[in-house]
C-alpha positions in Angstrom: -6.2 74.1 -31.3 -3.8 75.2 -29.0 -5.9 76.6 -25.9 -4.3 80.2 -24.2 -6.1 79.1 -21.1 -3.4 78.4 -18.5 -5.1 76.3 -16.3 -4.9 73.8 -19.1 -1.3 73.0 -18.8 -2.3 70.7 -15.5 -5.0 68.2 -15.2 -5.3 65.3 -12.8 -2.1 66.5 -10.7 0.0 65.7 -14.2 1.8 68.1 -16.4 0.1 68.7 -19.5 2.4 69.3 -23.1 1.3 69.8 -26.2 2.8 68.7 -29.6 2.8 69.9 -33.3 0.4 68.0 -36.3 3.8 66.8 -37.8 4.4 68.1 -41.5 5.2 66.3 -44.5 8.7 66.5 -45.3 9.3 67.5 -48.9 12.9 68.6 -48.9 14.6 65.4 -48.7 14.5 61.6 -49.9 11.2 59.9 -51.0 11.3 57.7 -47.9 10.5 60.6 -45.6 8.2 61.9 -48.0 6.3 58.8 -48.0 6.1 58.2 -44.0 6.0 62.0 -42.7 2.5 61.5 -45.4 1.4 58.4 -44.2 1.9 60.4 -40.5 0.3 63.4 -41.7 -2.6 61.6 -43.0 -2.5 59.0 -39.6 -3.0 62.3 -37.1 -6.1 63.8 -39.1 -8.1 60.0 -39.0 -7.1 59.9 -35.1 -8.4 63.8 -34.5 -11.4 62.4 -36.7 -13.0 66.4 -37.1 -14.7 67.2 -40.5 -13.2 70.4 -40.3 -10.0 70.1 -40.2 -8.0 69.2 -43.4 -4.4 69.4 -44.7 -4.5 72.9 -45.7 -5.4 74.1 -42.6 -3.1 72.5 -40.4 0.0 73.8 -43.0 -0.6 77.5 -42.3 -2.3 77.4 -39.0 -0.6 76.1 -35.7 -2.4 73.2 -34.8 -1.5 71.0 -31.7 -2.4 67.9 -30.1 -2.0 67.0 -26.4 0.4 64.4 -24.5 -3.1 62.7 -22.7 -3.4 61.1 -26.3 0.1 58.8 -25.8 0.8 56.5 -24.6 4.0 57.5 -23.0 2.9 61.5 -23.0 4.9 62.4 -26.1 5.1 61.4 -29.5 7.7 59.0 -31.2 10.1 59.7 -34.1 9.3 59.4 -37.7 11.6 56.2 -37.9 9.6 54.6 -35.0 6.7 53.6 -37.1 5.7 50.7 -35.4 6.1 52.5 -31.9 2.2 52.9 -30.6 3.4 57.1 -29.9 3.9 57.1 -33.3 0.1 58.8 -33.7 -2.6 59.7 -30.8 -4.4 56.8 -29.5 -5.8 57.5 -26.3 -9.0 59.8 -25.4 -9.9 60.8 -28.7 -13.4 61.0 -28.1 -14.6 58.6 -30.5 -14.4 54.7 -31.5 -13.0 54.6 -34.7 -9.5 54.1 -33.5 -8.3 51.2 -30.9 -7.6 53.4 -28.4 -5.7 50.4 -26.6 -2.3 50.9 -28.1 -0.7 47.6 -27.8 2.6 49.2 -26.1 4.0 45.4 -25.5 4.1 44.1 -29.4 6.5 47.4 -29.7 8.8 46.1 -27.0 9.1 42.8 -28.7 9.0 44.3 -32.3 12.0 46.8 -30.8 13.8 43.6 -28.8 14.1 41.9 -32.0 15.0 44.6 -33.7 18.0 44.9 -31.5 18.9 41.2 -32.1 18.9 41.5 -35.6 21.2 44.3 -35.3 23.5 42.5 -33.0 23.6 39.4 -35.1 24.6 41.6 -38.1 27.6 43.3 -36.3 28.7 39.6 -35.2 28.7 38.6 -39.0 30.8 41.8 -40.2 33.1 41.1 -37.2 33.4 37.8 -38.3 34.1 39.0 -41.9 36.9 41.2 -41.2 38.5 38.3 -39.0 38.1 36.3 -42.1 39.7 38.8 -44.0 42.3 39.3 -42.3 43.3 35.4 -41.8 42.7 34.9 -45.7 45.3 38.1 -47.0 47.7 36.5 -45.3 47.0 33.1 -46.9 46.1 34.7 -50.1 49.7 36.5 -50.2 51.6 33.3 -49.9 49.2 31.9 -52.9 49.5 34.7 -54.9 53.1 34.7 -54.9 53.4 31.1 -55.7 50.7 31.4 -58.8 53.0 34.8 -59.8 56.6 32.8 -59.7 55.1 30.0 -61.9 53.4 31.9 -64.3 56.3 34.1 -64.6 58.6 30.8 -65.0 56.4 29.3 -67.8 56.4 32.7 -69.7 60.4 32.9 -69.8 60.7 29.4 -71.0 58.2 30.2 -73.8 59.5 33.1 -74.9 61.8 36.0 -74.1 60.5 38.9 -72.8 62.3 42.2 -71.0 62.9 43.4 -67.6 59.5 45.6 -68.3 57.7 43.2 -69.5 57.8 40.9 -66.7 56.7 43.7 -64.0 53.7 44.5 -66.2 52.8 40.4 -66.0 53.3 40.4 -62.6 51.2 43.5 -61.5 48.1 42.1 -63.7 48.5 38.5 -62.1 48.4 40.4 -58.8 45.5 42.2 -59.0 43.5 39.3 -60.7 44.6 36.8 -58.3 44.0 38.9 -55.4 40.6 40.4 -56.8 39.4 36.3 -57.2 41.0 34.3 -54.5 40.0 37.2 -52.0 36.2 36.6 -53.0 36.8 32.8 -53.8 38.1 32.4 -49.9 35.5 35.0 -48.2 32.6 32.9 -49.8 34.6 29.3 -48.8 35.0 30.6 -45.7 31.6 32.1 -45.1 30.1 29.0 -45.8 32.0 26.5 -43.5 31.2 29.3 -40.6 27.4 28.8 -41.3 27.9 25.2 -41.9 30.1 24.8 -38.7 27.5 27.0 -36.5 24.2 25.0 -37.9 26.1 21.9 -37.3 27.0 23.4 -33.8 23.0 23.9 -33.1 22.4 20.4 -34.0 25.0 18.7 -32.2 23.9 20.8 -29.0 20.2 20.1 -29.3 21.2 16.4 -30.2 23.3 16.2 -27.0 21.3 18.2 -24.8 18.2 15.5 -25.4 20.6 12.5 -25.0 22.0 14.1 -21.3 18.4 14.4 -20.4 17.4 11.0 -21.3 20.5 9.7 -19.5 19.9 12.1 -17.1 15.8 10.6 -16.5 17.3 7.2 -16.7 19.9 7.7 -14.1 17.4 9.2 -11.5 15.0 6.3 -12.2 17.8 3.9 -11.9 18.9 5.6 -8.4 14.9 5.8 -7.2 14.4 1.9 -8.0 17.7 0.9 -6.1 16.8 3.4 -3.0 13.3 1.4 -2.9 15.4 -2.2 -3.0 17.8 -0.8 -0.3 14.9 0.3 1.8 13.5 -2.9 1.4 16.6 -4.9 2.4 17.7 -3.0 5.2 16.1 -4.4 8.2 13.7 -2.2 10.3 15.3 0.0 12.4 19.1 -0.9 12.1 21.7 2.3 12.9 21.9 2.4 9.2 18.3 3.5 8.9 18.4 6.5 11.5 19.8 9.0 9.7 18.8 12.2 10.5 18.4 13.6 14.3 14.5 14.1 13.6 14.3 10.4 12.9 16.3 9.7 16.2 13.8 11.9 18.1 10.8 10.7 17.4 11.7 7.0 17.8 13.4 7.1 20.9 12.8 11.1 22.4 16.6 11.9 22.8 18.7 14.4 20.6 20.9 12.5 18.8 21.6 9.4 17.2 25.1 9.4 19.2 23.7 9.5 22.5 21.1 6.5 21.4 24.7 4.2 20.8 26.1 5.0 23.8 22.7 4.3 26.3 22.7 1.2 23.8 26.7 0.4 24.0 26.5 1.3 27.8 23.4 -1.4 28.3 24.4 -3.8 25.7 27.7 -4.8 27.8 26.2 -6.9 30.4 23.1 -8.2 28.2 23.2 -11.5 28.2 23.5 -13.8 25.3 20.5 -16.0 24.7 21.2 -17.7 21.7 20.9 -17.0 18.0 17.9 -14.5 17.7 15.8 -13.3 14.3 16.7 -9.3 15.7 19.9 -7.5 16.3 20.6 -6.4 19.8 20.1 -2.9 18.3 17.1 -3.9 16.5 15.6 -5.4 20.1 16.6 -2.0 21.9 15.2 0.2 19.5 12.0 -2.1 20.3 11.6 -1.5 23.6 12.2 2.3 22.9 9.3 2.3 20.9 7.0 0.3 23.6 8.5 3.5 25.6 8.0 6.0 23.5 4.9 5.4 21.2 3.4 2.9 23.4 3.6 0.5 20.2 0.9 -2.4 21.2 2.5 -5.8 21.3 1.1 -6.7 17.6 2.3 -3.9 16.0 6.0 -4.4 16.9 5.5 -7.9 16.3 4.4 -6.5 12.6 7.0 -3.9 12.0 10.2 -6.4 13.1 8.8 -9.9 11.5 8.3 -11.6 14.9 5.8 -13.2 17.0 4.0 -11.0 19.7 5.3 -13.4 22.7 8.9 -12.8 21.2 8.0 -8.8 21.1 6.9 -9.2 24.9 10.0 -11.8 25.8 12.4 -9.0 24.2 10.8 -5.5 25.8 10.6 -7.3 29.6 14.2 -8.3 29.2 15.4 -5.0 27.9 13.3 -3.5 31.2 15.3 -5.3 33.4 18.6 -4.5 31.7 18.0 -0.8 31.1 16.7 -0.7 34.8 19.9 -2.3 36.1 22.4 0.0 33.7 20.8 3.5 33.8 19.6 4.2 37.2 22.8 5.6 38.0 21.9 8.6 36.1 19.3 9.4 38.5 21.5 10.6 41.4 21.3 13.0 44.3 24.0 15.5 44.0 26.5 16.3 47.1 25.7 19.9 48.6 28.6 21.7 47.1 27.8 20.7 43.8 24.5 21.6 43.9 25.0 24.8 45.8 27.5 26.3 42.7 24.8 25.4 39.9 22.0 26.7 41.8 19.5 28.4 38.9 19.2 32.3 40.1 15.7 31.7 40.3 15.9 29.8 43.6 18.9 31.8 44.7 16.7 35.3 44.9 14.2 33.5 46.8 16.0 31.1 49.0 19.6 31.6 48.5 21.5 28.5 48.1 19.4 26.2 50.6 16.7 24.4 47.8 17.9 20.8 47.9 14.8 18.9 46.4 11.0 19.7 44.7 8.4 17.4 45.6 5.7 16.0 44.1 3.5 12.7 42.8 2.5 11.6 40.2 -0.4 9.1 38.9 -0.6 6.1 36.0 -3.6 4.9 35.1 -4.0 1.0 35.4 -7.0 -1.5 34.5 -9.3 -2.8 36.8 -7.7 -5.2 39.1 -10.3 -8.0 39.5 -9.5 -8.7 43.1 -11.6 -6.7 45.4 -8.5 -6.0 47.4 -6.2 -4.8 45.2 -9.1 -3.1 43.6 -9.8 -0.6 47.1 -5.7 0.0 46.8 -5.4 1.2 43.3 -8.6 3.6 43.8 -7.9 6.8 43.6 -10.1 9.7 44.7 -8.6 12.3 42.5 -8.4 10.7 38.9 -11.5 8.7 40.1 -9.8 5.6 38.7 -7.3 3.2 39.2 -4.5 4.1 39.2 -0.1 4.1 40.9 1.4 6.9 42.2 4.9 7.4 42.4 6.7 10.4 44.5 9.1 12.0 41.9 12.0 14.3 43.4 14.1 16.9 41.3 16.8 19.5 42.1 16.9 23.0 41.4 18.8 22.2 37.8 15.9 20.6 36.5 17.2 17.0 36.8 15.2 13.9 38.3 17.5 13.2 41.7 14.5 10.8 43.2 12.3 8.3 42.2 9.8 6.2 44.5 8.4 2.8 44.0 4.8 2.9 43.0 2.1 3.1 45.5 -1.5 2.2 45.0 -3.6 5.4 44.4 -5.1 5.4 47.3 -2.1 6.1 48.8 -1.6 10.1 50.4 1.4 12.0 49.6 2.1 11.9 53.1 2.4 8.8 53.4 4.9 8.0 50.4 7.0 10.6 51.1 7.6 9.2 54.8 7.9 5.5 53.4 9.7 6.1 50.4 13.3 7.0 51.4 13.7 10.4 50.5 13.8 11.8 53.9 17.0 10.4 54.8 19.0 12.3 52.0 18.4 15.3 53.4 21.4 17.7 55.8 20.8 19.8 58.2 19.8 22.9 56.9 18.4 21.8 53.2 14.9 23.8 52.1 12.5 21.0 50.3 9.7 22.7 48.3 6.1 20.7 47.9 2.4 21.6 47.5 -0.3 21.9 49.6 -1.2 17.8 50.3 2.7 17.0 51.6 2.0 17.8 55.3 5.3 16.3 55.9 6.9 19.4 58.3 7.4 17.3 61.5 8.9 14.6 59.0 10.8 16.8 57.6 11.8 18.9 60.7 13.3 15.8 62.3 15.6 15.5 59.6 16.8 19.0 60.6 15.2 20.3 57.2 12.9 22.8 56.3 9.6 22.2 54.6 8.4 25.2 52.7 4.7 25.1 51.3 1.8 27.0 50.2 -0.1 29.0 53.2 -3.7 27.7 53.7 -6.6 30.0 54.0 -8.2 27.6 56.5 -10.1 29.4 59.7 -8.9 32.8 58.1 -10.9 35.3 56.0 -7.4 35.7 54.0 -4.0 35.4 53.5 -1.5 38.2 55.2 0.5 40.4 52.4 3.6 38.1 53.9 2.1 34.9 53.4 0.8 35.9 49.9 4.3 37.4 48.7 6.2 33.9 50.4 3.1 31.9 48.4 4.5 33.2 45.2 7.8 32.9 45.7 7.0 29.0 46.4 4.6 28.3 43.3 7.4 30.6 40.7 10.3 28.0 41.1 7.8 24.8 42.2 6.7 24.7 39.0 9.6 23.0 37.2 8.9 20.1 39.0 5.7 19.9 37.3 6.9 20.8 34.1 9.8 18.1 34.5 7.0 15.6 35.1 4.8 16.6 31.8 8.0 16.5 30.2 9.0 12.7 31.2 5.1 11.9 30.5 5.2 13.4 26.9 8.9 12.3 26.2 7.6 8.4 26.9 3.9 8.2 26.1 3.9 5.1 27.7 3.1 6.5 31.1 0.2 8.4 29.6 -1.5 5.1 28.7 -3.5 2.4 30.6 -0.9 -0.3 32.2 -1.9 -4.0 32.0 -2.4 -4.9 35.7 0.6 -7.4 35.1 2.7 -4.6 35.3 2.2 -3.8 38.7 2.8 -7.7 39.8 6.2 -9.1 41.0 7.0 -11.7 38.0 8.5 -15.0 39.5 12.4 -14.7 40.4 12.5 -11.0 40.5 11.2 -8.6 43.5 10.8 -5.3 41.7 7.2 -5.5 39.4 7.8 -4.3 35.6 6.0 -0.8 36.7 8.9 0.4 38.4 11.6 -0.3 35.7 9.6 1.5 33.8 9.2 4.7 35.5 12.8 4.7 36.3 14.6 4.4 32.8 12.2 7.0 31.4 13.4 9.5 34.1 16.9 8.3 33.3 16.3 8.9 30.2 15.0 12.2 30.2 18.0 13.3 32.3 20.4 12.4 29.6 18.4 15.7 27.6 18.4 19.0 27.4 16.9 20.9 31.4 13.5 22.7 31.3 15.4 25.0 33.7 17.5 27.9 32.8 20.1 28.8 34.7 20.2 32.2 34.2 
């Protein structure tokens, strides 16, 4: 029963409503008689109390609370199979589900709708039908009424009257049964037409996907023939730029043609050979940049390993001779009006060069000699070392000719050539080891490094503040040598101690070439210095 208590109204934070038993309805058709029972009859099984009956809840004012729907409130009469349409939840007791499957009344109610919609399509479809078969049916009728009227004169003769009164009865019967007679004809053909529609759109719809499986099969098989026919790595098989990157380390499959056009035109022609001039460049890009071995390139291009080494030594050479003009030392007006701000807030306009070496492992020489010259004391193997030179941009301007590791920085940077580019008044940056100022100074050239902490307990707040200054922008230098390293692994691995040898006829050893069309190379890509 309905409680006067007003704390009631509210529990759990929600609004609390309550809702009359429902009453039979007596005073109208036998259908609402029959559900507002069935109803009546539903609410006393959910409440499920032995003393509450019919007569009770017809003269008393019994309600039941919106914590037992589903959706708070109860649903119409009409909405029979609506879970709202009697309590379900919290009644205290397991006689009822109290789960009220909320989701089969969606779908019950859905398809409800599209019943509904499909009958209001069919009695559009009837009045269209209608419509197109008066119009018909008049021009029918009229002929049927002029011929029976015909025969009827001929037979016998009738009046004026006579004839209206036949007319108006073949009227109305001819309308009455050609009206139904071309509804029905016409009813049918729609549902034939529409059940032949289905079928012919099912029917279709599986042939296009069967043609449609085929045709992608077909396509698949004849992209697995054209891979297999195209020979490895022609321009036709780089397509993408991530492709071009990893196989060669630059951007763009438009800058690989024109390195390969710009080399390619003073290559010369040794006869009729199993690879392309492409295919043999792209070759020795992937000695350079994967560090291939000999065997697998001999694998990958259907060739012998001597032929592999043949082709990459005389691509070396070529490369060598055609792109070391991209390592250049700019003129001092050009390099003063691209100066990175960087260097201009701590040394104006001056920086002309950073310094540094670099080291290449190599195997064991087996002469003792050569051996004590490839030593190094820092990588504690054998290794070259080459003096490597950028500007301020972030571009290689310098290369040296590799030195044995036992070499000193020092004494590269004096023997190496680098020196003698250098005007009065240019700032070269370098680390610690270059104790090149009286080298440098001759040159009319300043030489800015590190300070040292040697004989003093530490460094002066000026010497600290002109130490960072040095090691903020020195740093590219270094980063422009990891980047060369990691662009062309080959300089990461262990050089045959061949490389390092002057072959017969030539006077620069395979090492060199090397080191120089990787830096040319890496010049052609993006800086690791900003200008901003």
């Amino acid at each position: 029963n309905r409680s006067g208590d007003k704390k009631l109204r509210k529990m759990d934070g929600k609004k609390v409503s309550f809702f009359r038993i429902p009453a039979v309805i007596r005073h109208t058709d036998n259908r609402d008689l029959e559900l507002s029972t069935k109803r009546r009859d539903g609410y006393l099984a959910a409440i499920s109390r032995d003393d509450l009956t019919a007569e009770m809840i017809e003269n008393s004012d019994y309600r039941v609370c919106s914590r037992h729907f589903v959706t708070g409130e109860p649903a119409k009469l009409y909405e029979f199979t609506s879970p709202n349409w009697l309590p379900t939840l919290n009644l205290g007791h397991t006689k009822r589900n109290n789960n009220a499957d909320y989701t089969r009344y969606e779908r019950a109610k859905r398809r409800g709708d599209e019943q509904r919609l499909r009958e209001e399509e069919d009695r559009l479809l009837t009045q269209q039908i209608e419509a197109v078969g008066m119009t018909e049916l008049s021009i029918i009728t009229n002929e049927i009424i002029q011929e029976t009227i015909r025969e009827t004169v001929e037979e016998e003769a009738i009046t004026e009257s006579s004839i209206i009164m036949v007319a108006d009865c073949l009227i109305s019967d001819s309308v009455e049964f050609c009206l139904s007679d071309l509804i029905k004809q016409a009813m049918d053909m729609e549902i034939i037409r529409r059940s032949e529609g289905k079928c012919n759109c099912a029917s279709e719809t599986k042939a296009l996907k069967e043609e449609l499986a085929t045709c992608r099969s077909t396509i698949d098989h004849l992209s697995m023939k054209l891979k297999e026919q195209l020979p490895p790595f022609c321009e036709e098989s780089l397509r993408d730029d991530t492709s071009v990157l990893f196989h060669t380390g630059l951007p763009n499959l438009k800058i690989v043609k024109a390195i390969f056009d710009h080399v390619l035109q003073t290559l010369p022609n040794e006869g009729i050979s199993k690879l392309t001039p492409f295919q043999e460049f792209m070759c020795t890009m992937l000695k350079l940049r994967l560090n291939t071995p000999l065997q697998g390139l001999a694998y990958q291009f259907g060739i012998s390993k001597a032929t592999v080494s043949r082709i990459i030594l005389k691509w070396f050479t070529q490369m060598d001779t055609r792109l070391q003009d991209l390592i250049i030392w700019p003129d001092r007006d050009s390099l003063r009006k691209t100066m990175p701000m960087c260097f201009q807030e701590s040394f104006g306009k001056k920086v002309a060069v950073i310094i540094d070496c670099f080291e290449i492992f190599l195997d064991r020489p087996s002469n003792l000699q050569a051996r004590a010259y490839t030593w190094s004391n820092y990588k504690h193997k054998n290794t070259c070392k080459v003096l490597i030179g950028i500007v301020p941009q972030g571009t290689v301007a310098f290369v040296s000719e590799a030195w044995g590791g036992r070499a000193s920085d020092k004494h590269i940077t004096e023997n190496s050539g680098i020196l003698k580019k250098l005007l009065p008044g240019d700032i070269i940056l370098a680390d610690r080891g270059f104790n090149i100022a009286e080298s440098v100074g001759t040159m009319q050239a300043k030489l800015h490094i590190p300070a040292f902490t040697k004989g003093k307990s530490q460094l002066s707040a000026l010497e600290v503040e002109q130490t960072r200054s040095i090691a903020n922008v020195r740093i590219h230098v270094e980063r422009v040598i990891g980047l060369v390293r990691q662009k062309y692994t080959i300089l990461q691995s262990t050089l045959p101690i061949h490389f390092v040898i002057k072959r017969a006829g030539e006077d620069i050893p395979v090492v060199d070439r090397i080191i120089r069309v990787c830096c040319a190379l890496t010049n052609v890509c993006d800086s690791v210095v900003s200008f901003d």
